[in-house]
Biopython code that builds the backbone (N, CA, C, O; Angstrom):
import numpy as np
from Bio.PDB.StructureBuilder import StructureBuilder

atoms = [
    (1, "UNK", "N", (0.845, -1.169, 0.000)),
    (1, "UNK", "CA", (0.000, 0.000, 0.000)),
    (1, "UNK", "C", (0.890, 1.231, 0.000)),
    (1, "UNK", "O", (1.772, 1.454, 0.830)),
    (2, "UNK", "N", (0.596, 1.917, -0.910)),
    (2, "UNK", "CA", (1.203, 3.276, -0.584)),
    (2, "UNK", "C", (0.997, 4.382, -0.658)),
    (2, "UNK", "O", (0.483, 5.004, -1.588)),
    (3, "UNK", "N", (1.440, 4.797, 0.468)),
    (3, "UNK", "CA", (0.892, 6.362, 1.271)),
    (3, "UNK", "C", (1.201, 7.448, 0.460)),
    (3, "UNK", "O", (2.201, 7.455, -0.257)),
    (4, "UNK", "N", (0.150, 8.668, 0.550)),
    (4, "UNK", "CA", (0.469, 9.965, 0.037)),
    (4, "UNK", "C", (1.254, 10.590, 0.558)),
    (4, "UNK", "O", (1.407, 10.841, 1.753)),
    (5, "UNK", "N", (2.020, 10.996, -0.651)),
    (5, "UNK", "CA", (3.217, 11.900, -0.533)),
    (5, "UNK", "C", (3.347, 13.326, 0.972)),
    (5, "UNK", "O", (2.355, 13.161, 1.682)),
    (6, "UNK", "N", (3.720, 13.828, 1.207)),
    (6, "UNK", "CA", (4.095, 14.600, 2.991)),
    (6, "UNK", "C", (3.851, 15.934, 1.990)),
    (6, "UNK", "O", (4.755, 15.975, 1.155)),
    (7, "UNK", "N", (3.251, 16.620, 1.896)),
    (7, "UNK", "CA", (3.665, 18.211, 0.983)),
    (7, "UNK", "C", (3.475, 19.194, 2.174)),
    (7, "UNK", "O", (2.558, 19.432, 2.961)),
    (8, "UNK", "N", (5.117, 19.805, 1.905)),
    (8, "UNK", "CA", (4.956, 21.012, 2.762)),
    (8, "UNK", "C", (5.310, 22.069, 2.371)),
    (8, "UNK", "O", (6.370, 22.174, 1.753)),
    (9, "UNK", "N", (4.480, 23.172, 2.641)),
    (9, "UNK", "CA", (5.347, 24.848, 1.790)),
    (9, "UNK", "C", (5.031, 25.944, 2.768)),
    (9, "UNK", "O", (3.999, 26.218, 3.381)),
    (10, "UNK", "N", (6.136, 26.449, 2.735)),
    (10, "UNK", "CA", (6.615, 27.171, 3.678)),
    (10, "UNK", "C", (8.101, 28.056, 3.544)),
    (10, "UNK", "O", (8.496, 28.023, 2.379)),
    (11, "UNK", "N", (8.929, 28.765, 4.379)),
    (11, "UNK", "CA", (9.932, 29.578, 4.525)),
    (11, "UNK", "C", (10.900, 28.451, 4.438)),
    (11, "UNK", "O", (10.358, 27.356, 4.589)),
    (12, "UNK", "N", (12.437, 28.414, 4.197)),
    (12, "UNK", "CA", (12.994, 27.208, 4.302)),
    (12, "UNK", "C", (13.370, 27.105, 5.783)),
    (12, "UNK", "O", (13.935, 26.171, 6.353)),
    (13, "UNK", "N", (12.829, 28.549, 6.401)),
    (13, "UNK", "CA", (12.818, 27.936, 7.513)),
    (13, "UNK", "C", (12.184, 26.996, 9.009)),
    (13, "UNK", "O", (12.556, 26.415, 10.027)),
    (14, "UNK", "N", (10.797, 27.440, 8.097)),
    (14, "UNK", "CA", (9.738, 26.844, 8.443)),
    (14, "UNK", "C", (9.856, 25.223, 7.986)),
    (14, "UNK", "O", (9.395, 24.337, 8.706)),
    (15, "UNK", "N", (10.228, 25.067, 7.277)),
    (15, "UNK", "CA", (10.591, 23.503, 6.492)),
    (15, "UNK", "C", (11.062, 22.873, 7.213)),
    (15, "UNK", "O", (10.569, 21.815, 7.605)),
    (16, "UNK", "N", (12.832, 23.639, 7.832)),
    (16, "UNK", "CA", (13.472, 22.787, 8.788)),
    (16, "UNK", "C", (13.057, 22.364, 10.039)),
    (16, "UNK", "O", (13.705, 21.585, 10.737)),
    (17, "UNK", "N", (11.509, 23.081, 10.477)),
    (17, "UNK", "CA", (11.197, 23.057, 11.827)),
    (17, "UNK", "C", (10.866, 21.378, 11.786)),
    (17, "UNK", "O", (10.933, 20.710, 12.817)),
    (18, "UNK", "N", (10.460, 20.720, 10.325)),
    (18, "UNK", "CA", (10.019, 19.435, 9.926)),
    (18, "UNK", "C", (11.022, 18.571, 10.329)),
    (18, "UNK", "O", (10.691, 17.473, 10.777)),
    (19, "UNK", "N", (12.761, 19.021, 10.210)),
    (19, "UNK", "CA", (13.691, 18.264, 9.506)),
    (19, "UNK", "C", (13.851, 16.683, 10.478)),
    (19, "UNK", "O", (14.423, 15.653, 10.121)),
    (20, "UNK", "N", (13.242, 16.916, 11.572)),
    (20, "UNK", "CA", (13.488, 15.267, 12.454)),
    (20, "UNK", "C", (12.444, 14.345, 12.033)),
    (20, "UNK", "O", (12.707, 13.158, 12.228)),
    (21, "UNK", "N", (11.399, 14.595, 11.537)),
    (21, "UNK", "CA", (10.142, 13.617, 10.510)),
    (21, "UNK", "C", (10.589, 13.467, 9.813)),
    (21, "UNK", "O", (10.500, 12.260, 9.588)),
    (22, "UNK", "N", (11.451, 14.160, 8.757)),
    (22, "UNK", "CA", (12.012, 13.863, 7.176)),
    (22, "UNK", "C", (13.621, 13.373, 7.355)),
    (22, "UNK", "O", (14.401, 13.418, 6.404)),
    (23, "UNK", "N", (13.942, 12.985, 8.453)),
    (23, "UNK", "CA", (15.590, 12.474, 8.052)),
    (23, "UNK", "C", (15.547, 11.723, 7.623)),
    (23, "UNK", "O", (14.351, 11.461, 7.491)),
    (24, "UNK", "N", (16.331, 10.745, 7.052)),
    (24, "UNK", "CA", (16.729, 9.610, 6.060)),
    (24, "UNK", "C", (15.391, 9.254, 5.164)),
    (24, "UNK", "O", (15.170, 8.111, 4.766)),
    (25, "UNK", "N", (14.656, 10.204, 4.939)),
    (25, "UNK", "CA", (13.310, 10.236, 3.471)),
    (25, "UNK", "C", (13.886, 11.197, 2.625)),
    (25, "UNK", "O", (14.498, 12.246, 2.826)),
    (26, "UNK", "N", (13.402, 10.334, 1.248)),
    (26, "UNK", "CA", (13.298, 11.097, -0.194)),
    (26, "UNK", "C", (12.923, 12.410, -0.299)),
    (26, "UNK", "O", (11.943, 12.785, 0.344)),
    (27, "UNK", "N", (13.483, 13.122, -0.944)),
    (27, "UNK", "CA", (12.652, 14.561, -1.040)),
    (27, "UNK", "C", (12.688, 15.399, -2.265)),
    (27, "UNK", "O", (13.716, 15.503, -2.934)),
    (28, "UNK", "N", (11.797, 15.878, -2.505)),
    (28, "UNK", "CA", (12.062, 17.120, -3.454)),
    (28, "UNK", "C", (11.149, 18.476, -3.101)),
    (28, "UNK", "O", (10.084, 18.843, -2.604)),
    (29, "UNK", "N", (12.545, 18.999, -3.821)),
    (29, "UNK", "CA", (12.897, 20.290, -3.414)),
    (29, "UNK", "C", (11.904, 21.535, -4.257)),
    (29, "UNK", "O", (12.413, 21.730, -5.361)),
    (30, "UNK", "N", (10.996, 22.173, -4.104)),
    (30, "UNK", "CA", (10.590, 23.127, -5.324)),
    (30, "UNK", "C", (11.257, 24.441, -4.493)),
    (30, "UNK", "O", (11.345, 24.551, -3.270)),
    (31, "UNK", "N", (11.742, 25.497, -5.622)),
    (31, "UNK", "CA", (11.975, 26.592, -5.319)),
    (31, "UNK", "C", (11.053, 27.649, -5.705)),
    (31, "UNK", "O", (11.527, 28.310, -6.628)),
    (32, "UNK", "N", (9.900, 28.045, -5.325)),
    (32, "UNK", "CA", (9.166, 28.885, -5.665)),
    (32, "UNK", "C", (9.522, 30.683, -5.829)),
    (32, "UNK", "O", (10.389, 31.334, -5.245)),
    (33, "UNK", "N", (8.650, 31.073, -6.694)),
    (33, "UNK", "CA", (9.295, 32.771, -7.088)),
    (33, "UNK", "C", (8.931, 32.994, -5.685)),
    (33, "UNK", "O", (8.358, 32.417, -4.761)),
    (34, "UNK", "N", (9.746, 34.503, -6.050)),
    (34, "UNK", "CA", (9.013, 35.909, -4.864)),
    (34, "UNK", "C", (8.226, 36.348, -4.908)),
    (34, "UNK", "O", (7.667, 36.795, -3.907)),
    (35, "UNK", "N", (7.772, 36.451, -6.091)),
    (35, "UNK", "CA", (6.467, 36.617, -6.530)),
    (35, "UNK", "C", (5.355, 36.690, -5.395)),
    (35, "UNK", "O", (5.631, 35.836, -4.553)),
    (36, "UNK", "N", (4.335, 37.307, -5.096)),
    (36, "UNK", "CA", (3.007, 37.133, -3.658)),
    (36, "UNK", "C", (2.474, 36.029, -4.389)),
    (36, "UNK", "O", (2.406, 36.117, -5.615)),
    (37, "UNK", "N", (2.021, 34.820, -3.694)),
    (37, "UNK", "CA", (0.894, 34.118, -4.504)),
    (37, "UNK", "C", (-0.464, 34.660, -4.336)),
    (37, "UNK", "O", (-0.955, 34.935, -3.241)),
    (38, "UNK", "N", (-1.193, 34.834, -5.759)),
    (38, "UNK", "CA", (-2.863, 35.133, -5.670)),
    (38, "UNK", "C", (-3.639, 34.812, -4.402)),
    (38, "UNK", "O", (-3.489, 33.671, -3.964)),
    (39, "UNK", "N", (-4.414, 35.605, -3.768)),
    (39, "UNK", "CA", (-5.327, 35.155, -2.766)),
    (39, "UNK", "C", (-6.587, 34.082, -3.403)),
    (39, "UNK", "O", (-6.815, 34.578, -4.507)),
    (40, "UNK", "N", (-7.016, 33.513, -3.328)),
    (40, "UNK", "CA", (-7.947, 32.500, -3.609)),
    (40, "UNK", "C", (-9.061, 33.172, -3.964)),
    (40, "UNK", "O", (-9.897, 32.743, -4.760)),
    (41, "UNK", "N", (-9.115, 34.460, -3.269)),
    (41, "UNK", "CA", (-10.697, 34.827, -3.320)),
    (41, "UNK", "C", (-10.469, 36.171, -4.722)),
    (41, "UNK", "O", (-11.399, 36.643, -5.375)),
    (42, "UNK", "N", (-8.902, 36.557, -4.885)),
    (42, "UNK", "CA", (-9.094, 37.092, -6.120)),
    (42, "UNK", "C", (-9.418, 36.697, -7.531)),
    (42, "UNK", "O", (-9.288, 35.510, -7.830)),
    (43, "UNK", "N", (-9.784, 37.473, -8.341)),
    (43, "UNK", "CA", (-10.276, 36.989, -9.803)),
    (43, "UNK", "C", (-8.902, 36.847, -10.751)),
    (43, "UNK", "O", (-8.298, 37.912, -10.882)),
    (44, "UNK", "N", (-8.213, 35.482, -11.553)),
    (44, "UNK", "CA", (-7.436, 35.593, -12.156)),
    (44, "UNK", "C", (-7.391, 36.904, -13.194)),
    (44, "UNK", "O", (-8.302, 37.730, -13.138)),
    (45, "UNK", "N", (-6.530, 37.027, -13.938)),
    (45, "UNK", "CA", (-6.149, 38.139, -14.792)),
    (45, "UNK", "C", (-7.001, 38.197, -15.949)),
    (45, "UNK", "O", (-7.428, 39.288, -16.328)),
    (46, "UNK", "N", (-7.302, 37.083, -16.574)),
    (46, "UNK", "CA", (-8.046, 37.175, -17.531)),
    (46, "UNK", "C", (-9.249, 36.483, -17.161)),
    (46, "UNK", "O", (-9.548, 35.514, -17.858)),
    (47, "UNK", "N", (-9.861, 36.733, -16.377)),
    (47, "UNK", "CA", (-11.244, 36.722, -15.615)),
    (47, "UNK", "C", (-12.149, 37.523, -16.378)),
    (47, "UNK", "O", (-11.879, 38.724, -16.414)),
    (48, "UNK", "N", (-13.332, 37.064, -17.102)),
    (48, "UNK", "CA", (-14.265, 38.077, -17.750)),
    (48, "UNK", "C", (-15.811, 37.748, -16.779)),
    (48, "UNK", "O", (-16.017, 36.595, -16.399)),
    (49, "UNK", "N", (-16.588, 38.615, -16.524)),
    (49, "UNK", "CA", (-17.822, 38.307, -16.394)),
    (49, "UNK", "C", (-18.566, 37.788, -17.490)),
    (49, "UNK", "O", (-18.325, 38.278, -18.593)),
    (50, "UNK", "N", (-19.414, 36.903, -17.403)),
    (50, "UNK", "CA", (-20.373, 36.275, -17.728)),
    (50, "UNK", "C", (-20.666, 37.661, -18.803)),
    (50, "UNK", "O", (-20.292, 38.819, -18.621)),
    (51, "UNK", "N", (-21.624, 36.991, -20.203)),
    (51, "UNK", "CA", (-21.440, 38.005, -20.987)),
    (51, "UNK", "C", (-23.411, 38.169, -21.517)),
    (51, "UNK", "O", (-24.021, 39.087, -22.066)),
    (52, "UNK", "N", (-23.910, 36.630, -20.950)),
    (52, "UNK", "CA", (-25.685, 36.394, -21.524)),
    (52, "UNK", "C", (-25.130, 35.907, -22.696)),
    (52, "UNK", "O", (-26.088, 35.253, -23.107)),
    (53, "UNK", "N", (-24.107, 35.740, -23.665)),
    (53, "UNK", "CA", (-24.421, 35.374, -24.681)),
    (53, "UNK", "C", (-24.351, 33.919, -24.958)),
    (53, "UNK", "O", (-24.644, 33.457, -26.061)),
    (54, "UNK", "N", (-23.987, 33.249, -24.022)),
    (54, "UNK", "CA", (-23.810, 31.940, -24.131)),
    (54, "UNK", "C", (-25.921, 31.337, -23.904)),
    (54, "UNK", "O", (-26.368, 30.321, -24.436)),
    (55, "UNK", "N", (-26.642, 32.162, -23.152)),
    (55, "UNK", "CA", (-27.623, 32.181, -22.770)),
    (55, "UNK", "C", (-28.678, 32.347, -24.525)),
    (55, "UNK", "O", (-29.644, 31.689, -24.914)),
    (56, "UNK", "N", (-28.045, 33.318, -25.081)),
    (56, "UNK", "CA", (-28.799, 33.798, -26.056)),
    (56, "UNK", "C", (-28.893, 32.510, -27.246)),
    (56, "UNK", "O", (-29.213, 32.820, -28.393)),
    (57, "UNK", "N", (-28.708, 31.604, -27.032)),
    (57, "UNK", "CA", (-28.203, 30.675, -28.104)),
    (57, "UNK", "C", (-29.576, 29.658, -28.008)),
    (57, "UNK", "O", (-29.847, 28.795, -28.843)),
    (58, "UNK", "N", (-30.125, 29.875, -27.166)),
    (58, "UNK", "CA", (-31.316, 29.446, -26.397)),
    (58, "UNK", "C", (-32.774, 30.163, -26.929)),
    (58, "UNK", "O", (-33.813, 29.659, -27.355)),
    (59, "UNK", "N", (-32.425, 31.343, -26.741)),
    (59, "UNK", "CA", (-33.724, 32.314, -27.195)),
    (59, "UNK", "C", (-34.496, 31.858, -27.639)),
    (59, "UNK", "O", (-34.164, 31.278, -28.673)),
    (60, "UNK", "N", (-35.634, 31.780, -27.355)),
    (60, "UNK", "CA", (-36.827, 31.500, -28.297)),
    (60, "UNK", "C", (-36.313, 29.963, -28.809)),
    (60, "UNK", "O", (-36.048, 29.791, -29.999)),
    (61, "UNK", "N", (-36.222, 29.143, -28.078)),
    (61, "UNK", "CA", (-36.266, 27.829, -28.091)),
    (61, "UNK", "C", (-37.326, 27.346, -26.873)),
    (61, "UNK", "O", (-37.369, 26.118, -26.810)),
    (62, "UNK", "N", (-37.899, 27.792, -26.222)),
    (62, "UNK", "CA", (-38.582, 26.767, -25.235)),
    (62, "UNK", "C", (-39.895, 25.879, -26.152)),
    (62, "UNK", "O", (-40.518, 26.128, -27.183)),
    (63, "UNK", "N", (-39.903, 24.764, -25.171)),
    (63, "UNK", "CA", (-40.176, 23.632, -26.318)),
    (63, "UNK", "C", (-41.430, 22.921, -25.115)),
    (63, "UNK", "O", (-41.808, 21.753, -25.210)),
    (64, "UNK", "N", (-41.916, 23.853, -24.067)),
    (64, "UNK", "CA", (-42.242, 23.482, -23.375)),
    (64, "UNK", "C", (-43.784, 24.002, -23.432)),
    (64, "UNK", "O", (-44.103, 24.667, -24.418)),
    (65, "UNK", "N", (-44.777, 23.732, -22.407)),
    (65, "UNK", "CA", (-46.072, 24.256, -22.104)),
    (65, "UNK", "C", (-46.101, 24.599, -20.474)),
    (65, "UNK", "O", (-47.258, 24.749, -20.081)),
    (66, "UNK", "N", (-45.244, 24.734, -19.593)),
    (66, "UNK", "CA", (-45.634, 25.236, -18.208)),
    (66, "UNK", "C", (-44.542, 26.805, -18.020)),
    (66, "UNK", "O", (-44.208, 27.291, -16.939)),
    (67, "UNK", "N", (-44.232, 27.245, -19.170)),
    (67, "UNK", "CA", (-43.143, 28.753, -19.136)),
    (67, "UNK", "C", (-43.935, 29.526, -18.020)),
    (67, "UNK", "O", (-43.325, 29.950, -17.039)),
    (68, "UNK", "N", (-45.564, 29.752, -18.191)),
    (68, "UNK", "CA", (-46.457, 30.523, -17.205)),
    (68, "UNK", "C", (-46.289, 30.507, -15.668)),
    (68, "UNK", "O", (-46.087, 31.435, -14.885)),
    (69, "UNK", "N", (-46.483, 28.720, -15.395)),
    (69, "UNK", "CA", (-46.205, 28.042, -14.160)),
    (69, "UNK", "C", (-44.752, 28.223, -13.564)),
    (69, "UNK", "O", (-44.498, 28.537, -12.401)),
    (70, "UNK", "N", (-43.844, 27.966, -14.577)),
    (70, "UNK", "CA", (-42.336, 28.377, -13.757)),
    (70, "UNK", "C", (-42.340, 29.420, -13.835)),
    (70, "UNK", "O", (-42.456, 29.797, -12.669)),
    (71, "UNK", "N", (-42.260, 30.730, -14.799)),
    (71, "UNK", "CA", (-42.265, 32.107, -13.921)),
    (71, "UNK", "C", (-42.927, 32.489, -12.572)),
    (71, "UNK", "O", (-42.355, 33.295, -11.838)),
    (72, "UNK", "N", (-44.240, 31.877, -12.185)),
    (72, "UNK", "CA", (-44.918, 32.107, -11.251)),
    (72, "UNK", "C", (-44.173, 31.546, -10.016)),
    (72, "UNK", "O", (-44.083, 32.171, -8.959)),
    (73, "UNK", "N", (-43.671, 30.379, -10.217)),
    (73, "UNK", "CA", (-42.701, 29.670, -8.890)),
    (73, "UNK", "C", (-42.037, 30.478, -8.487)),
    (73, "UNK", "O", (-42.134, 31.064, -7.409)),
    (74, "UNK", "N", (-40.851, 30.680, -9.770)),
    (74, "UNK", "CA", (-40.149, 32.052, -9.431)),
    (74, "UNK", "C", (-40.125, 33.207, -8.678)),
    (74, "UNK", "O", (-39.281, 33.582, -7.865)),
    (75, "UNK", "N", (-41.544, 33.926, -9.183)),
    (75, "UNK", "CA", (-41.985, 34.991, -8.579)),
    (75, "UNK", "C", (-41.908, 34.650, -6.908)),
    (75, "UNK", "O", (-40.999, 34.960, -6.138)),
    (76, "UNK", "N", (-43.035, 33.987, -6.636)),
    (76, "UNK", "CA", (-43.742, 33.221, -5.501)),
    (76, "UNK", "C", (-42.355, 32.777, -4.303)),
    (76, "UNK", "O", (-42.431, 32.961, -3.088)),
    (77, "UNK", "N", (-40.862, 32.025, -5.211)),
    (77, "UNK", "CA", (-40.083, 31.982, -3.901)),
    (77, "UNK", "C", (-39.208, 32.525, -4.012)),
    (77, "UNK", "O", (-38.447, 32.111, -3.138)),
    (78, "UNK", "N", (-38.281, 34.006, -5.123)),
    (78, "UNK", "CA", (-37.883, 34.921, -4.885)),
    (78, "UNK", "C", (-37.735, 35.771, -3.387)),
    (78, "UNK", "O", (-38.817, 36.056, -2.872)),
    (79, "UNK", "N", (-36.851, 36.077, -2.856)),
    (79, "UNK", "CA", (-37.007, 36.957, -1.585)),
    (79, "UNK", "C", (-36.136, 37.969, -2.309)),
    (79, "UNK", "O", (-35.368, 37.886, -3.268)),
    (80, "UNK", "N", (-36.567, 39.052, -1.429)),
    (80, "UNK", "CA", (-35.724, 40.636, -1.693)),
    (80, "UNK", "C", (-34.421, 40.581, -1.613)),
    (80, "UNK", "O", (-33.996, 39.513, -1.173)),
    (81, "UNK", "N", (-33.604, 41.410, -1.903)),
    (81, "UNK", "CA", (-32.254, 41.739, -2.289)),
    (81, "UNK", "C", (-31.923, 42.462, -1.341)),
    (81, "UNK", "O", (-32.316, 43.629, -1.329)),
    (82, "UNK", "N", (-31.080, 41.934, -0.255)),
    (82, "UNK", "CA", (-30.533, 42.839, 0.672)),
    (82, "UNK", "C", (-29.008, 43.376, 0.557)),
    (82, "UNK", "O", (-28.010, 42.682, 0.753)),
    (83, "UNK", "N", (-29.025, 44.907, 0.160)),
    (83, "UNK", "CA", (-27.671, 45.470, 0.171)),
    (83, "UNK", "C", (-27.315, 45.584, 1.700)),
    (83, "UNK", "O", (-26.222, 46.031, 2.047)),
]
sb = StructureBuilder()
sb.init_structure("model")
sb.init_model(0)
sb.init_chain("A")
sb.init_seg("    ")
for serial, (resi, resn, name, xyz) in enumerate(atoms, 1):
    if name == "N":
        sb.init_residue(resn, " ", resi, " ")
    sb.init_atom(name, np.array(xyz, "f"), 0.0, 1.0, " ", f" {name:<3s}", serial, name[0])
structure = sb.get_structure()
């Protein structure tokens, strides 16, 4: 059976605080830039909003008979928009 790999990232000095778990184990080494890494919650660089047009491809296709009934659901469990 074999176990998942140990991944740790950190300062190299933070690394060594590891170094008595990792003696005589395999290792590799990544050297990462200086670079800040992205926060998670920012939007990459080429991030676009949503544009509807992928939506529009749709238009005037419903193929259905209850369009009346689901707008009304809609309406009915909609709640207000709180800024």
């Amino acid at each position: 059976m074999t176990s998942q790999p140990l991944e740790l990232e950190g300062s190299w000095e933070e690394i060594l605080t590891h170094a008595p778990e990792l003696a005589g184990r395999r290792l590799r080494v990544t050297v990462l830039s200086d670079e800040p890494q992205p926060n998670s919650a920012e939007k990459p660089a080429n991030f676009r909003p949503a544009s509807g047009r992928s939506l529009l491809r749709h238009a005037g296709t419903w193929a259905g008979d209850d369009l009346e009934e689901c707008l009304q659901i809609v309406h009915d469990t909609r709640s207000p928009v709180e800024l």
